[in-house]
N, C-alpha and C positions, 0 to 999 in steps of 0.2 A: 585226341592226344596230340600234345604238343612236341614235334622232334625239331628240337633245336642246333646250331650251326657254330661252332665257337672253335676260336684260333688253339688248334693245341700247341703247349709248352716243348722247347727245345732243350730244356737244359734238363742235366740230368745232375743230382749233387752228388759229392764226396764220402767217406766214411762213416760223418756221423747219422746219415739217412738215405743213403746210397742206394737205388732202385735199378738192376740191370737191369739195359733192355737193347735187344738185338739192331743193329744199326742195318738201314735197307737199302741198297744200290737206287739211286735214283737216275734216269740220263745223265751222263756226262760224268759220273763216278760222284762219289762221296768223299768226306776226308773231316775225322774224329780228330779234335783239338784237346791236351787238355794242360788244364792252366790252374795251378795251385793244388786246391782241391775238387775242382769242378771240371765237370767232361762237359763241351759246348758241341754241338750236332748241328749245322747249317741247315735250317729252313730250306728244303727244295723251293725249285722256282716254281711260282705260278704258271698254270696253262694258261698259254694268251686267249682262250676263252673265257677265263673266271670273269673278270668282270663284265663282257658282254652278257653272259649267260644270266649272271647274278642281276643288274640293273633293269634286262630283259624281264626275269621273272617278277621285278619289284614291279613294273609298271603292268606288266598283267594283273599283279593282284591289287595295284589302285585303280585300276581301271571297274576291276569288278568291285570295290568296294565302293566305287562313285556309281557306278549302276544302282546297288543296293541302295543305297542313299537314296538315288532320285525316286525309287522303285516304293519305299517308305513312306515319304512325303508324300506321293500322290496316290495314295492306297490307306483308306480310313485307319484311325494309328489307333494301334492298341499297345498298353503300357503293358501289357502279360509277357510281352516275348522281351518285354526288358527286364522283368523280373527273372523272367529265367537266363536271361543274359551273365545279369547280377550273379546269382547263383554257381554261372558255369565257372564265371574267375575266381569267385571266392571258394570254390572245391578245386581250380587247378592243383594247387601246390598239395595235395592228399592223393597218395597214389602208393601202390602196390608193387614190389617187384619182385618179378615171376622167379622162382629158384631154376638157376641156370640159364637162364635168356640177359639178354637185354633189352626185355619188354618191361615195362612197368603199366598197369593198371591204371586210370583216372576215371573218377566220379563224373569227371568235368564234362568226360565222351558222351555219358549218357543225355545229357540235356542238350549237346549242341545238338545230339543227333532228335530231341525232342523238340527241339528249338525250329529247326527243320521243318520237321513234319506237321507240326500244329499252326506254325504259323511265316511258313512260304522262307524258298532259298533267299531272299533280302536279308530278312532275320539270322539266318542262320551263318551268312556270313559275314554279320559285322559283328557275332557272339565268336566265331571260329576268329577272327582277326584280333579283338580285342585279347581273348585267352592266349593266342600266342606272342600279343603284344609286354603285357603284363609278365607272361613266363618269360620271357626273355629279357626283360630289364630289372627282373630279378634278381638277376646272374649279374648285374654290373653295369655301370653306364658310360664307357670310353667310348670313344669313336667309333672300336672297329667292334666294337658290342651294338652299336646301336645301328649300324650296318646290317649286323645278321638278324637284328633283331627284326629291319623292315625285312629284308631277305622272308624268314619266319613268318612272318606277317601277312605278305604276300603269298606266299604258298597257302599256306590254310586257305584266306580266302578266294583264292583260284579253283582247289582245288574243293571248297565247299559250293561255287559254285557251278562246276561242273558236276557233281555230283547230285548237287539238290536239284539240278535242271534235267535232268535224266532222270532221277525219281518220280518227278511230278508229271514228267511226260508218262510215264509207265503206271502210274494211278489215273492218267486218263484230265489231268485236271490242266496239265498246261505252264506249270508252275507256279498256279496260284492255290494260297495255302485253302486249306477245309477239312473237314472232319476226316478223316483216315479210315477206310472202308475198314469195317470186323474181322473178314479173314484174312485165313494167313497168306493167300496169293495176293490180297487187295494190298497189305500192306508188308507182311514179312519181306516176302520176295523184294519188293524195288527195296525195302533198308537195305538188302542184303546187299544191293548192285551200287547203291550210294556209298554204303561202307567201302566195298571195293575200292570204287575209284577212287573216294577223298585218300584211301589208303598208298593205291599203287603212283597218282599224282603226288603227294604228298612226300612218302619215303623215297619216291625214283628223284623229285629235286631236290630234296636235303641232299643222299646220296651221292646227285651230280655233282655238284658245288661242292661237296668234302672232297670227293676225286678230284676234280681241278684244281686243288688248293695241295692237294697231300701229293699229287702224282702219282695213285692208288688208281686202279681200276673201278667204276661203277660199279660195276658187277661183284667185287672183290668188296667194297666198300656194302655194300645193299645188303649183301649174305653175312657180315658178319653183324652189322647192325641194328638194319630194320626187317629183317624179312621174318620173325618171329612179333613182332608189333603186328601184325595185321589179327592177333589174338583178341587185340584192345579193342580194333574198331568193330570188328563182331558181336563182340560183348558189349561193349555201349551198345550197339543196334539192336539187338535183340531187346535190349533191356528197355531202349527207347519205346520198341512197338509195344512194349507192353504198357509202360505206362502212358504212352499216347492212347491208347485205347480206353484204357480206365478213365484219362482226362475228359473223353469226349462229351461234347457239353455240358462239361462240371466247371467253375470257378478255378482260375490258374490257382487261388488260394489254397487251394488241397494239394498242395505243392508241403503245407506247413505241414501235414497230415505226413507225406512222401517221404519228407527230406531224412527226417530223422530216423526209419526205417534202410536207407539206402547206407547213413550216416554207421547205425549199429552193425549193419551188415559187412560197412570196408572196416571196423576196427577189427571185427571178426576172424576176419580173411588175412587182414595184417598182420596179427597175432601169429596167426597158423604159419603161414607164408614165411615169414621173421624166424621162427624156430626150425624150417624146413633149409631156409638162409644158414642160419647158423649151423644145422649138424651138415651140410654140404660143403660150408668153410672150414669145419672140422676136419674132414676128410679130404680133403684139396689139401691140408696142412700135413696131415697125417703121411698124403702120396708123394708131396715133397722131400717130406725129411727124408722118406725111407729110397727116392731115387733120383732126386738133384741136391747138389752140391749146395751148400745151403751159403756161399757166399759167392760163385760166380754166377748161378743158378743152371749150371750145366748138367748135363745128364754126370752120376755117379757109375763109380766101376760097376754097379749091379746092374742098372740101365742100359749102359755101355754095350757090356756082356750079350745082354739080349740082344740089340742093335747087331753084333755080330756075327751072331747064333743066327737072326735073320737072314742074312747079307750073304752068309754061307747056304745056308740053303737054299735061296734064292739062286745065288751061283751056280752051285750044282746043277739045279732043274735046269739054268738056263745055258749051260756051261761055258760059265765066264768065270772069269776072277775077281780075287779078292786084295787090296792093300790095306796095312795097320801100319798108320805112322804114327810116332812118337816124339813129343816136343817136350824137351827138359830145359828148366829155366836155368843155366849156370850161372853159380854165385849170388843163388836168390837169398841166401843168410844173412852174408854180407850186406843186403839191403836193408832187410831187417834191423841188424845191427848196427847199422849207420843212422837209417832214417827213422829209424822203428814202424812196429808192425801195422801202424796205421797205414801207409803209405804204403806198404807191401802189400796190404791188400788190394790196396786201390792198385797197383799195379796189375794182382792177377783179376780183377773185374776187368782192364780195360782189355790183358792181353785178349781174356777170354770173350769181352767184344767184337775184338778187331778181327779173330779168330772166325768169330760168327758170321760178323761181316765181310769174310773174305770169301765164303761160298761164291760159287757161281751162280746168276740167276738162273733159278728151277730147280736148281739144288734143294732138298729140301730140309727147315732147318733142326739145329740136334734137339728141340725140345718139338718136335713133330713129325714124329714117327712114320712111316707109311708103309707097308710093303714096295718095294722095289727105291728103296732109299739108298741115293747115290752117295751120301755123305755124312753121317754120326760123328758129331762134336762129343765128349765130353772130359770130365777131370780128373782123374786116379787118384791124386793126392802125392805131394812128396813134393811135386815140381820137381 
């Protein structure tokens, strides 16, 4: 699976498509701009690591892709592990996403990880390098696209071939490809150890390098993004050992036999998956309306309530106290009535912003609730 690296958007637009979103103290404070009808949010600065770290990884992963290479050429060539090369990019973009995560499923996992096995970690990382090359110029071809895109690039095949190198050592072979012993200790097990690693290499430097660019914690960035993906690289592995098994010494050709059985099987699941999608956006919709404010997206007086109901009991056990402060906009009609109510909304989006953004760090914020919350934002209504 391909996890890719892209510059997120800073601007936030105005009424006619207006998307809150909580602003985050970065070193050295923040400061929300807004100009017409558009709210503009400063780009934190880059950690003066990013691009050591970034250029760093690129040159590991040409490094291993020029090993692979020489590794090729001097190793009788067979055209099968290009087929299934072929294969892996043209199934990248066909992928599944898991309800609730943000994991998505790819057909692609299964052959690289086939790709591998059958035919030696060289193969399998210029199949990993290529699929992330491809996925990533996808998405676009500017500069700073085609940066992350080596970025991307590099990683897979780093960390394919750390992974295939460790595999092949634990089959006993050395890292040279050959039939994949029958049981499940000969071959399950190292998939399982290769899956790993291409996994925890792979999402720890995406990871890194979004941290250094956002001013996000690793750790903080890892758990909300990639740390339900390692679902994907399991599931290709598994799926691999079986069909590597089944290949062994048959014609890569029964791939034509495979494909389209693998093919019925993701429409299948996307079907399912897509409808399990839909009645969980249903219901994400459904818990909105009924307890945030459905234009600042702030907790409602019903939310609110509980927040306090909390906060009081909390109190009590711990016996501390409690404040409810109350902020009234004066003269918010008047806006209205001057500028009209387009712009009076835009105003209570931005107050309710800046609001957001004025917590303290650790605070935690009013649309994340926790036991022992120091701080509950949200709107009554009336202004």
């Amino acid at each position: 699976m391909v996890m890719s690296v892209e510059r997120p958007s800073t601007k936030q637009k105005g009424p006619a498509g207006y998307q809150p979103k909580r602003a985050t103290q970065e070193p050295g404070g923040t400061e929300t701009k807004m100009k017409g009808s558009e709210i503009s949010t400063p780009t934190p600065a880059r950690h003066p690591l990013f691009l050591p770290f970034m250029w760093g990884a690129i040159a590991l992963g040409f490094g291993a892709i020029g090993y692979a290479v020489y590794e090729l050429f001097n190793t009788p060539f067979s055209y099968a592990w290009i087929l299934l090369a072929s294969v892996t990019v043209l199934c990248s973009p066909f992928t599944i996403k898991i309800p609730g995560t943000n994991s998505k499923i790819s057909i692609s996992d299964t052959f690289f990880f086939t790709n591998v096995v059958l035919y030696g970690t060289p193969a399998g990382i210029i199949t990993a390098a290529l699929d992330a090359l491809v996925s990533s110029l996808r998405r676009g071809r500017s500069r700073k696209r085609l940066e992350y895109a080596l970025f991307n690039l590099a990683t897979m095949a780093f960390s394919a071939l750390a992974g295939g190198t460790v595999f092949f050592h634990m089959i006993g072979r050395g890292g040279l490809a050959g039939p994949p012993a029958p049981t499940a200790q000969g071959i399950f097990l190292p998939l399982g150890v290769l899956a790993l690693l291409h996994y925890l290499l792979n999402s720890g430097s995406v990871a890194a390098i979004v941290a250094l660019e956002s001013g996000k914690k690793i750790r903080t960035v890892w758990q909300e993004s990639f740390l339900w993906t390692s679902i994907t690289y399991f599931a290709g592995a598994g799926a691999a050992g079986f069909i590597s098994v089944g290949l062994r010494g048959l014609s890569p050709l029964m791939l034509g036999v495979i494909l389209p059985v693998l093919v019925a099987t993701y429409f299948t699941y996307k079907t399912y998956l897509d409808k399990v999608t839909e009645l969980n956006s249903a219901l994400h919709q459904v818990n909105n309306l009924a307890y945030y404010d459905s234009l600042t997206n702030l907790p409602n007086r019903l939310l609110f309530t509980e927040h306090l109901n909390q906060a009081l009991a909390d109190a009590e056990r711990d016996n501390q106290q409690v404040a409810v402060m109350f902020l009234d906009l004066d003269r918010f009609k008047r806006i209205n009535d001057t500028f009209g109510h387009g712009l009076g909304d835009l105003l209570l989006k931005v107050v309710g912003d800046r609001l957001s953004a004025s917590l303290r760090c650790g605070d935690v914020p009013s649309g994340d609730p926790r036991p022992g919350t120091a701080i509950s934002l949200g709107r009554f209504g009336g202004d």
